[in-house]
C-alpha positions as CSV (number, residue, x, y, z in Angstrom):
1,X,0.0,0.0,0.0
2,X,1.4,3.5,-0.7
3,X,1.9,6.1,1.9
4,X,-0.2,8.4,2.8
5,X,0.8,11.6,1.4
6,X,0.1,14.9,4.2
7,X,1.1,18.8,2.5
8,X,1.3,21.3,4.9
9,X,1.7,25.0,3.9
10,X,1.3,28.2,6.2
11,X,0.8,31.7,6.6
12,X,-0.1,32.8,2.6
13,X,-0.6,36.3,3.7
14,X,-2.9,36.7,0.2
15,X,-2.0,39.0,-1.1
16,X,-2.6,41.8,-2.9
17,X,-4.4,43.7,0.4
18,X,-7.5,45.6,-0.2
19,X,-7.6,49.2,0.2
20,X,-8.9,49.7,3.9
21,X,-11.3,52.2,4.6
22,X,-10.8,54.4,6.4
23,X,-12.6,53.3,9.4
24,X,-10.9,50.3,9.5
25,X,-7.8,51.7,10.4
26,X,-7.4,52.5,13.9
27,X,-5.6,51.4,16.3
28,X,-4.0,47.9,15.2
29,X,-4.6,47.7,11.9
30,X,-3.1,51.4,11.5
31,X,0.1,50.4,12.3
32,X,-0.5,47.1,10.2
33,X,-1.2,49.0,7.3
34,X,1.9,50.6,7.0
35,X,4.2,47.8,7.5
36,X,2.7,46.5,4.5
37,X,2.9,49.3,2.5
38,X,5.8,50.0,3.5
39,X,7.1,46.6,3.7
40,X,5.4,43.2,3.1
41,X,3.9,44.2,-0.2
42,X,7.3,43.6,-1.9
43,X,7.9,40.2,-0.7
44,X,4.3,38.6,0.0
45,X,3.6,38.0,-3.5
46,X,0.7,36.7,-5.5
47,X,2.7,35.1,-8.4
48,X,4.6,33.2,-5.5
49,X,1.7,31.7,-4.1
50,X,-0.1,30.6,-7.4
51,X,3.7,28.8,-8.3
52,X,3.9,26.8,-4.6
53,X,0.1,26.1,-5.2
54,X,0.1,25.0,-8.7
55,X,3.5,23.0,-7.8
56,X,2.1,21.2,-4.8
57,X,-1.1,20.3,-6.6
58,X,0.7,18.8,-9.0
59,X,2.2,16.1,-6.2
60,X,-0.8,15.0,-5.8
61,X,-1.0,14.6,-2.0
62,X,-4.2,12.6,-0.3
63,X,-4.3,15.8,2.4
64,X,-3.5,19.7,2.8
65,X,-3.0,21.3,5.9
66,X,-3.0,25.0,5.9
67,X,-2.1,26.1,9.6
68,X,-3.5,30.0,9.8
69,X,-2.4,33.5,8.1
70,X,-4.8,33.5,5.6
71,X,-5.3,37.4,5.6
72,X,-3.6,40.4,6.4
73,X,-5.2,42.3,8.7
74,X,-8.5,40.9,8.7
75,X,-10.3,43.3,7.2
76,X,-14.3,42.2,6.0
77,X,-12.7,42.6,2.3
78,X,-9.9,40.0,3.1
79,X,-12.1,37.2,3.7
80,X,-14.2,36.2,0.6
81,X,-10.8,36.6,-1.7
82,X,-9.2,34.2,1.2
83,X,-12.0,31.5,0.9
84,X,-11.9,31.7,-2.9
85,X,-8.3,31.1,-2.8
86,X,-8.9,28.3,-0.2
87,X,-11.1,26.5,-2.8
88,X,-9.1,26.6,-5.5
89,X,-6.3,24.6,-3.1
90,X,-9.1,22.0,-2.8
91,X,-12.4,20.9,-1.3
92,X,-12.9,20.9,2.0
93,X,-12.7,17.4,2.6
94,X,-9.2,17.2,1.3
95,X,-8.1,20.5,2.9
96,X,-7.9,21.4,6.6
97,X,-7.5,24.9,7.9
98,X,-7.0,26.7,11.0
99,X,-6.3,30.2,11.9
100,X,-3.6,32.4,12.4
101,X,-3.5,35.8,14.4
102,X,-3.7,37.8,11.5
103,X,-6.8,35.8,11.1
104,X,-7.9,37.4,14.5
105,X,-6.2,40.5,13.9
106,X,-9.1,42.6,15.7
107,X,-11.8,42.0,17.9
108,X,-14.3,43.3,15.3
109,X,-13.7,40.9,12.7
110,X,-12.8,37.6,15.1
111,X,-15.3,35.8,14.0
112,X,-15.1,36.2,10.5
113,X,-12.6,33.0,9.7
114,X,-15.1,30.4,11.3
115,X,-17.9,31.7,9.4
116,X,-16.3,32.1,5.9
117,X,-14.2,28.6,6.4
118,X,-16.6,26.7,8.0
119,X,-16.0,23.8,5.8
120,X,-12.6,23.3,6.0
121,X,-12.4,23.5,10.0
122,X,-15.4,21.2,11.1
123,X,-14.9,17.9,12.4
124,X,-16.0,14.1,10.9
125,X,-19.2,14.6,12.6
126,X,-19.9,18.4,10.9
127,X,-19.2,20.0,14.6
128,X,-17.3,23.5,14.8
129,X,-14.6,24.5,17.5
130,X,-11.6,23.6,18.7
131,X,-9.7,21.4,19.1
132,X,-11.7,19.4,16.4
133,X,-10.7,15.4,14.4
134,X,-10.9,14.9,11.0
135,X,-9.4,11.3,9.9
136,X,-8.1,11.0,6.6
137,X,-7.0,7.4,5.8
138,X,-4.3,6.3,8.9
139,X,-4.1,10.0,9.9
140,X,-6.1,12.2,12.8
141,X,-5.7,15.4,12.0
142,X,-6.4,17.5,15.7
143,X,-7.0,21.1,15.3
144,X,-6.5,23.5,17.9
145,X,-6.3,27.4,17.3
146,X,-4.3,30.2,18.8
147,X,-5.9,33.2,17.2
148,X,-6.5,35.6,19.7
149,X,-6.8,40.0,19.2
150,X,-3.6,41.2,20.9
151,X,-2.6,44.6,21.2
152,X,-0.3,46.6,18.7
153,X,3.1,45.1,18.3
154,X,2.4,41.8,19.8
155,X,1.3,38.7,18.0
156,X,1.2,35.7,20.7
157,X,-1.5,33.1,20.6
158,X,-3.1,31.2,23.5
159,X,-4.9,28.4,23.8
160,X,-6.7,28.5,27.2
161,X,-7.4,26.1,29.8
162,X,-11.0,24.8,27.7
163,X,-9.2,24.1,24.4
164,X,-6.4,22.6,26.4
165,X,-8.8,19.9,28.4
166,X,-10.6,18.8,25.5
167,X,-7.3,18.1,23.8
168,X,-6.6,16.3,26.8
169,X,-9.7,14.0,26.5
170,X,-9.3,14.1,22.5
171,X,-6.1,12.4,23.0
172,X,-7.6,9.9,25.6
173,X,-9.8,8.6,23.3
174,X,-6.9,8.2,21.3
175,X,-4.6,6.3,23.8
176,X,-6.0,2.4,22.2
177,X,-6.1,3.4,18.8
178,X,-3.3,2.8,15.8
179,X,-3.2,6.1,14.3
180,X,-1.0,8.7,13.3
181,X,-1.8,11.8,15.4
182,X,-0.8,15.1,13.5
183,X,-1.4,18.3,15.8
184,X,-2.0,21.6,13.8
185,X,-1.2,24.5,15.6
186,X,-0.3,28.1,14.2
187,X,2.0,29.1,17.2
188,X,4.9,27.2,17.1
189,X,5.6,25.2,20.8
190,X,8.8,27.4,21.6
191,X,10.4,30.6,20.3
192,X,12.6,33.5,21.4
193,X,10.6,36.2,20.3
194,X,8.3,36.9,23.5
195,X,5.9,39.1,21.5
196,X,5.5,36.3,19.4
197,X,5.1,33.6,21.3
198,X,2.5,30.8,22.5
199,X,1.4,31.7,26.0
200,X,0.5,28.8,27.2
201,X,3.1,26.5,25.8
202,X,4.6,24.9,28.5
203,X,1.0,23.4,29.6
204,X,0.3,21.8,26.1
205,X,3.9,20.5,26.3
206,X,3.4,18.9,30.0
207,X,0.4,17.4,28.1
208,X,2.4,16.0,24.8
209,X,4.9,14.9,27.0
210,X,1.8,12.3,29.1
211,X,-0.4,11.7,26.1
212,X,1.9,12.2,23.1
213,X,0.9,12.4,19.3
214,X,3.6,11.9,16.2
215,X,3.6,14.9,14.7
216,X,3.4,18.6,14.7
217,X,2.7,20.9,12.0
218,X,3.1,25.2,12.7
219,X,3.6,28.2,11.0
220,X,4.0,31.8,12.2
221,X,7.7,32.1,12.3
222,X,8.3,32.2,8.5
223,X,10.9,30.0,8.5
224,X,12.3,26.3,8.3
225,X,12.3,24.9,11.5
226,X,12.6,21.4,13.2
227,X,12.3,21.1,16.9
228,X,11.9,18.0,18.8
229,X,9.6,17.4,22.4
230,X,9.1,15.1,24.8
231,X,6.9,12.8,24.2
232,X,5.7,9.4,26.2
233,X,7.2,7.0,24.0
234,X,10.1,9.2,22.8
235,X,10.8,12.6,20.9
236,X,7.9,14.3,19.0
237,X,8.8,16.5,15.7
238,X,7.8,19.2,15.6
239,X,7.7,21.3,11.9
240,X,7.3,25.0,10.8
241,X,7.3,26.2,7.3
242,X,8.1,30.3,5.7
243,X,5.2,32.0,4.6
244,X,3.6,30.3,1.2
245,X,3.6,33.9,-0.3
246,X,8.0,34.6,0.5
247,X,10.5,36.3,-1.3
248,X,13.7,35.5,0.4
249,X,14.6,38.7,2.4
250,X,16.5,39.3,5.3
251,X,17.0,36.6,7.5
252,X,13.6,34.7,6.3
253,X,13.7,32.2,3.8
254,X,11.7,32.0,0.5
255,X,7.7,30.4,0.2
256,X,8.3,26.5,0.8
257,X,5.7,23.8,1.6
258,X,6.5,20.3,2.8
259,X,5.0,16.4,1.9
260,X,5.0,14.1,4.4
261,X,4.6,10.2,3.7
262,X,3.2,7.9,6.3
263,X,3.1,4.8,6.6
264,X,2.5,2.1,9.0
265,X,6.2,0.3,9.6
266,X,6.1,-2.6,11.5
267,X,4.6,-1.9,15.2
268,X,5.5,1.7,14.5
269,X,5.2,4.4,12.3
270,X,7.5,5.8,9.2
271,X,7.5,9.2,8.4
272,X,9.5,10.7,5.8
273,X,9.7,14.6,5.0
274,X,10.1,16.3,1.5
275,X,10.8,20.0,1.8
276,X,10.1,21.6,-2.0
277,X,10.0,25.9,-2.4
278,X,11.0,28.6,-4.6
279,X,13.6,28.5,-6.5
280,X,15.4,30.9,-9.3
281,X,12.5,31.6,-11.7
282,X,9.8,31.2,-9.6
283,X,10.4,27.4,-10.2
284,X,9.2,25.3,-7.2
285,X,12.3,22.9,-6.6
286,X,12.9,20.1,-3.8
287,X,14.7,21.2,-1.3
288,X,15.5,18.3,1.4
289,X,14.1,15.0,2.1
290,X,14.8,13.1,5.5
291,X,13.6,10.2,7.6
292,X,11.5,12.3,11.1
293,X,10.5,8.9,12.4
């Protein structure tokens, strides 16, 4: 039987952004604003996206995972574009989203991502919320969201203590079952950067480290990352990706999505990781491929 083929892109920033009114920037979204027209606009490009899309369509993978950053600065206009987009990656039922706190950028538009992706973030039984199941061949994909408003400058994400027990008795339910657990988070588990960091971290990782799962999928960061966690029966990967919309600049890498095969391998589990991203011509190009577990 062949492996069971998991793509996981992250933070597509769609771009282009459309022009705000002038209502919508206060506050927040002000200072948003400006870093992308000052800024972001020359790196988060359309024709980068469309190339990584096209590219990772063409691999033919049996899943997508899309871990948050849809938008921009979650303004009403962002949204519909964003779910178009979303559907052109593919149906819901072979696509799984969560969101991002530029998804959540302000309090007036917070609920905005669960009602335009609806679809693509309900569980097997058509229930919304998080953390939420959807099983897709030997995989359970668990879906818990970060995306909270946070003031100017800061872009941390938190959990809470709710989302945090019912992952608790999600992965319960999970402890007699042969199944390839992939967590999707948008925060990643540990980072430097305290105003962008998970807030509650250290409790989901006392609960990995009891209940475990096999693998973690983030964004947020922008860049390649591997870290490793404790888990019950040994170290848990943990994998971020750059933005699906990069130019290379600065110290952040160019757009780059990863595959990951699974397969049942023996008693255990075989995982293997294909990194492929932008290369010179906007020509998507594979970057790395290793063994994770």
């Amino acid at each position: 039987m062949a492996p069971f083929t998991l793509a996981h892109l992250s933070d597509p920033h769609l771009p282009p952004l459309p022009k705000p009114r002038l209502a919508e920037l206060a506050g927040k979204r002000a200072l948003g604003y400006v870093n992308w027209t000052r800024n972001r606009h020359k790196y988060q490009r359309r024709e980068v996206l469309d190339a990584l899309v096209h590219d990772l369509k063409a691999q033919a993978p049996d899943h997508i995972a899309v871990t948050g950053d849809l938008v921009n600065l979650a303004l009403e206009a962002e949204f519909a574009p964003a779910r178009a987009w979303l559907d052109g990656v593919g149906p819901p039922d072979r696509v799984t989203t969560i969101p991002g706190n530029h998804d959540a950028y302000v309090r007036a538009t917070f609920h905005r991502f669960g009602e335009t992706f609806a679809p693509y973030l309900t569980d097997d039984n058509g229930r919304t919320g998080f953390p939420a199941v959807r099983r897709r061949g030997p995989v359970a994909l668990i879906t818990l969201s970060t995306a909270v408003p946070t003031l100017p400058l800061m872009a941390t994400g938190t959990l809470g203590g709710e989302q945090l027990a019912a992952l608790e008795r999600v992965l319960d339910q999970f402890a007699a079952e042969d199944v390839f657990r992939v967590l999707l988070v948008h925060h990643p588990l540990q980072s430097r950067a305290r105003q962008k960091r998970m807030t509650d971290s250290a409790e989901l990782l006392v609960l990995l480290k009891r209940h475990g799962v096999e693998l973690i999928l983030h964004g947020h960061d922008h860049i390649h990352s591997t870290m490793w966690f404790e888990g019950p029966n040994g170290n848990i990967p943990a994998i971020g990706v750059p933005s699906a919309s990069a130019l290379a600049h600065g110290r952040y890498p160019a757009a780059a999505y990863n595959l990951f095969a699974i397969e049942k391998d023996n008693a255990g589990w075989r995982c293997e990781q294909i990194v492929r991203g932008l290369g010179p011509g906007f020509q998507i190009q594979q970057i790395k491929h290793a063994r994770l577990i």
